[in-house]
N, C-alpha and C positions, 0 to 999 in steps of 0.2 A: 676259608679262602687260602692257597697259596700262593704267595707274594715274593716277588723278588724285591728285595729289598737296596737302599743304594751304596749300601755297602757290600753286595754283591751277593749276598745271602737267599737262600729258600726258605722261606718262616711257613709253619701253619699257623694261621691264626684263627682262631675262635673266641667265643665269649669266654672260656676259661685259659685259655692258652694264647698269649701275647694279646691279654686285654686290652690295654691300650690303644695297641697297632688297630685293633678290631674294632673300635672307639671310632677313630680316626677315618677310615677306610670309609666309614659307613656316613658320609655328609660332606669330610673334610676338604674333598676338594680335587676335582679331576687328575688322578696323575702324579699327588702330592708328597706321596708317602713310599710308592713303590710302583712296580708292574704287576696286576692279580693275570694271573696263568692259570687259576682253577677255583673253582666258586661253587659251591653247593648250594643249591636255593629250594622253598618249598612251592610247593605247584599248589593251588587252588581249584576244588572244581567246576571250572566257567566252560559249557558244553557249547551253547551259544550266547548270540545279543542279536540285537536290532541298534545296527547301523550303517555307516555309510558317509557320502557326503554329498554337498548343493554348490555349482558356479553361480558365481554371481558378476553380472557385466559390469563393469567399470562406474558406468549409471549409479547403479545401487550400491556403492562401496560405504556411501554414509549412512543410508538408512539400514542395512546389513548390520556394521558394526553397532549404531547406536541400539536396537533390537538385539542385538546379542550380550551387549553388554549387560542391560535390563533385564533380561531373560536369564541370564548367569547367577543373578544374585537370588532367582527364586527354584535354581533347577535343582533336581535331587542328587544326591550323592554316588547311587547308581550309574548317574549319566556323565561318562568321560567325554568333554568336547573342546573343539581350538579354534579359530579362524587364523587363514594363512591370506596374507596378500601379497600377490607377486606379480610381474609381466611373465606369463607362460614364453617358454621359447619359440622359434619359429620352425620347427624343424619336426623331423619326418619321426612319429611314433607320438605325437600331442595330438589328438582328435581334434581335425577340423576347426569346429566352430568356436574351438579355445587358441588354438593356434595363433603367437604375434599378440596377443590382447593381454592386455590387464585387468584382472580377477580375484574377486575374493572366496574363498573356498573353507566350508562350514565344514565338521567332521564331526561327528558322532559316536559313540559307541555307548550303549543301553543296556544293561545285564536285567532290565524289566522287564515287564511283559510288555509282548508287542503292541499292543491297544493301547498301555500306557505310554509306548515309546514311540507311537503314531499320531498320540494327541500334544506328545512335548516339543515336536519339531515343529507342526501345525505351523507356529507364527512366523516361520521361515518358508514353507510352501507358499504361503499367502505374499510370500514376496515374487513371488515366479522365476523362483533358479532357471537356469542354462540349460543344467544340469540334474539330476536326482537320483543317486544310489540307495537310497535310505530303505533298507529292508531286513530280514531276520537273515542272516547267516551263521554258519557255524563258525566257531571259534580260529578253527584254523586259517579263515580267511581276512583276521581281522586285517591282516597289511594291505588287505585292498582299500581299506578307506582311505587311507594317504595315498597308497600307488605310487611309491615312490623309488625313483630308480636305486638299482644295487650295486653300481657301477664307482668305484673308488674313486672320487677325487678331494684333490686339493679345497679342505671349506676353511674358512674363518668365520667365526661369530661370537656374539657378544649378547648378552644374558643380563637380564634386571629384571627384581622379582617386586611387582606391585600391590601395594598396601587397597589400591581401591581400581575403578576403573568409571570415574563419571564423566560426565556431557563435556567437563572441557577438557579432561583427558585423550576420550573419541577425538574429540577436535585437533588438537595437539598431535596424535599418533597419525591423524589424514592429512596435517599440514608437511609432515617430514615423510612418510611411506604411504602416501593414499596415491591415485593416478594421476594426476595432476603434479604430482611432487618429484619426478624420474629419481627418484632413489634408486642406487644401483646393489641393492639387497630388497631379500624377501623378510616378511616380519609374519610373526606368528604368536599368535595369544592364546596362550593354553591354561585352562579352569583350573586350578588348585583347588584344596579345600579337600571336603571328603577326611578317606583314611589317611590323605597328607597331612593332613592338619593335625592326627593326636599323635601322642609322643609315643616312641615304639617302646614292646614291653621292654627289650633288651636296649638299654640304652646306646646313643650315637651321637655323633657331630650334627649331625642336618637342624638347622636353625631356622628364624623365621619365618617358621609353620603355618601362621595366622597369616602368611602371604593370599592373594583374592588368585591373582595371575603370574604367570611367569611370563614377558616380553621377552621374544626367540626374536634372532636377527642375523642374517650373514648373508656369505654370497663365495661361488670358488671365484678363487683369483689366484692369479699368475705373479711368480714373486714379484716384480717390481708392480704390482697391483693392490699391493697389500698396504701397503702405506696409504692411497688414499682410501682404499674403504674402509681401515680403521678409522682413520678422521672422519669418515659419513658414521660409522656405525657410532661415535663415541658425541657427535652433535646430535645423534638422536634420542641417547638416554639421557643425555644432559637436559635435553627440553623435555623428557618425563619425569625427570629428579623429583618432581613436588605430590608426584603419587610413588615416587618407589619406600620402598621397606629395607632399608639397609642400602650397603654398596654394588653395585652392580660387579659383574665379573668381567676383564680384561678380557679384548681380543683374543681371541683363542683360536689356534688352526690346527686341523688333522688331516691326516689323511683317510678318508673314509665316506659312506656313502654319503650322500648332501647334507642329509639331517640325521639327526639319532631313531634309533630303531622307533617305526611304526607300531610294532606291538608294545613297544614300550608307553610310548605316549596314548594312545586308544583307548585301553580299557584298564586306566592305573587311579582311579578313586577310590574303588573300591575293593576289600577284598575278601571274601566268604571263607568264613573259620573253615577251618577242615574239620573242626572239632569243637565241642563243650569249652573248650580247656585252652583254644587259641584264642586271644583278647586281641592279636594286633586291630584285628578288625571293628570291632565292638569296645574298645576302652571310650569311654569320658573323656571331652578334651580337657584336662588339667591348666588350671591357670596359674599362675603362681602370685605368690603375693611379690610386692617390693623385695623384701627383706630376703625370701626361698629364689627371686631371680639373680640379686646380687650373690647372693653363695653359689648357685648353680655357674653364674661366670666366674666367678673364682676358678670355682674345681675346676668349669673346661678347660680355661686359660692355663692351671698350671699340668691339668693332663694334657693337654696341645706341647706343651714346652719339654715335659717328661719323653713325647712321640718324635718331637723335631730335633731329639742329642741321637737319638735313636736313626731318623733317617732324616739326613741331611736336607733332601727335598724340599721338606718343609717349611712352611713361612708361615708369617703373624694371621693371613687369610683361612687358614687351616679352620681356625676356633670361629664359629660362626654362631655362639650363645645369641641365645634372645636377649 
């Protein structure tokens, strides 16, 4: 990567050149450490999948989520998916029969075969979507499953990563963002687990692995708009407190498209070696004992502190050890 750093600097940094920094960057924390201006990454060969997405009417918003929940904890690691629940806008370029309505919307993506990836949605047809994209596309199309505008604005949101997601969680998340509740944000529950969950060969910041889901939450708003949807967004993980895994992350706003990249979130479980010789995909999740977890926060804690003289940016949130 190279990084401007906040002392006004161009660093390259790699695993052998400005280790730390490269520690850091890779978990620590949006934005924390510097600006990345160039990024080298390796490509995987994902040709196609089978996916897509399903509405669902306002009706179905609990039986949707409690089925997806249950269906989450038995799906394979092949299969990247989220449910989003929002009021669709009313305006010119929303299809019709979503148009004005509040909706919960399933998304998909399968790097299996199609027959397997046509029997893993199954419990969700049998719900009778709106809607249904659900089919084999080539890779390039995966942004269609979100379809989500490219158009830069003003978002805030606020992120909690959950330890589980049972029956009276569901309940909990349709009491504060289900239809019924006019929360003035969208919320979105996206599957972790998979190649999320084992530790990369090259060591990083990114913590709390054993996370089940990530609760996605925001909405654009207009500066003097910001104040109360941080108080909605911060009364709704507060009432999830008792399933999250760690602290939730602060309001946060960009300017940039509504949500983070579609192909990012889609087809990010898993990831096919390129080679014999690539483990990220294929390691063991390591667990650590008591004694191998408290040394391992040590060392983050004083590599976090070694990276924060280094670039001012930094705060105590950076180190995000198990």
């Amino acid at each position: 990567m190279d990084v401007i750093t906040a002392d006004g600097q161009l660093r390259r940094v790699t695993a052998q050149q400005e280790a730390d920094l490269f520690w850091a960057l890779r978990g620590g924390g949006k934005g924390r450490f510097g600006i990345v201006v160039a990024m080298e990454i390796d490509l995987y060969p994902v040709t196609r999948l089978h996916g897509g997405g399903m509405h669902f009417s306002a009706e179905m918003t609990a039986e949707v989520l409690h089925t997806y929940a249950a269906w989450a904890a038995t799906a394979p690691e092949q299969m990247g998916s989220s449910v989003l629940l929002m009021r669709m806008p009313d305006i010119d370029g929303v299809p019709a029969q979503l148009r004005g309505r509040f909706l919960s919307h399933l998304r998909f993506a399968y790097t299996g075969t199609a027959d397997e990836g046509e029997r893993l949605v199954r419990p969700f047809r049998d719900l009778r979507p709106l809607t249904d994209t659900v089919a084999e596309m080539p890779y390039r199309d995966v942004g269609t499953i979100h379809g989500e505008s490219t158009t830069p604005v003003a978002f805030h949101a606020r992120n909690s990563i959950l330890a589980t997601l049972d029956t009276d969680a569901v309940e909990t998340l349709l009491r504060h963002a289900g239809p019924a509740a006019g929360a003035p944000y969208l919320v979105e529950l996206r599957h972790l687990g998979g190649a999320l969950a084992r530790p990369s060969t090259v060591p990083n910041a990114l913590g709390r692995r054993d996370g089940q889901f990530c609760l996605y939450s925001g909405a654009a708003a207009n500066t003097d708009e910001v104040g109360p949807l941080c108080s909605s967004l911060a009364r709704l993980h507060d009432a999830m407190a008792p399933w999250r895994h760690g602290q939730p992350a602060a309001c946060a706003s960009t300017s940039s498209p509504a949500q983070t990249s579609p192909t990012n979130r889609s087809a990010r479980r898993t990831c096919p070696p390129t080679s014999p010789g690539s483990q990220e995909s294929t390691t063991k999740l390591t667990r650590r004992t008591p004694s191998e977890s408290a040394t391992a926060s040590h060392s983050d804690a004083e590599k976090a502190m070694q990276v924060s003289r280094l670039c001012p940016l930094a705060t105590s949130r950076s180190t995000m050890a198990s």
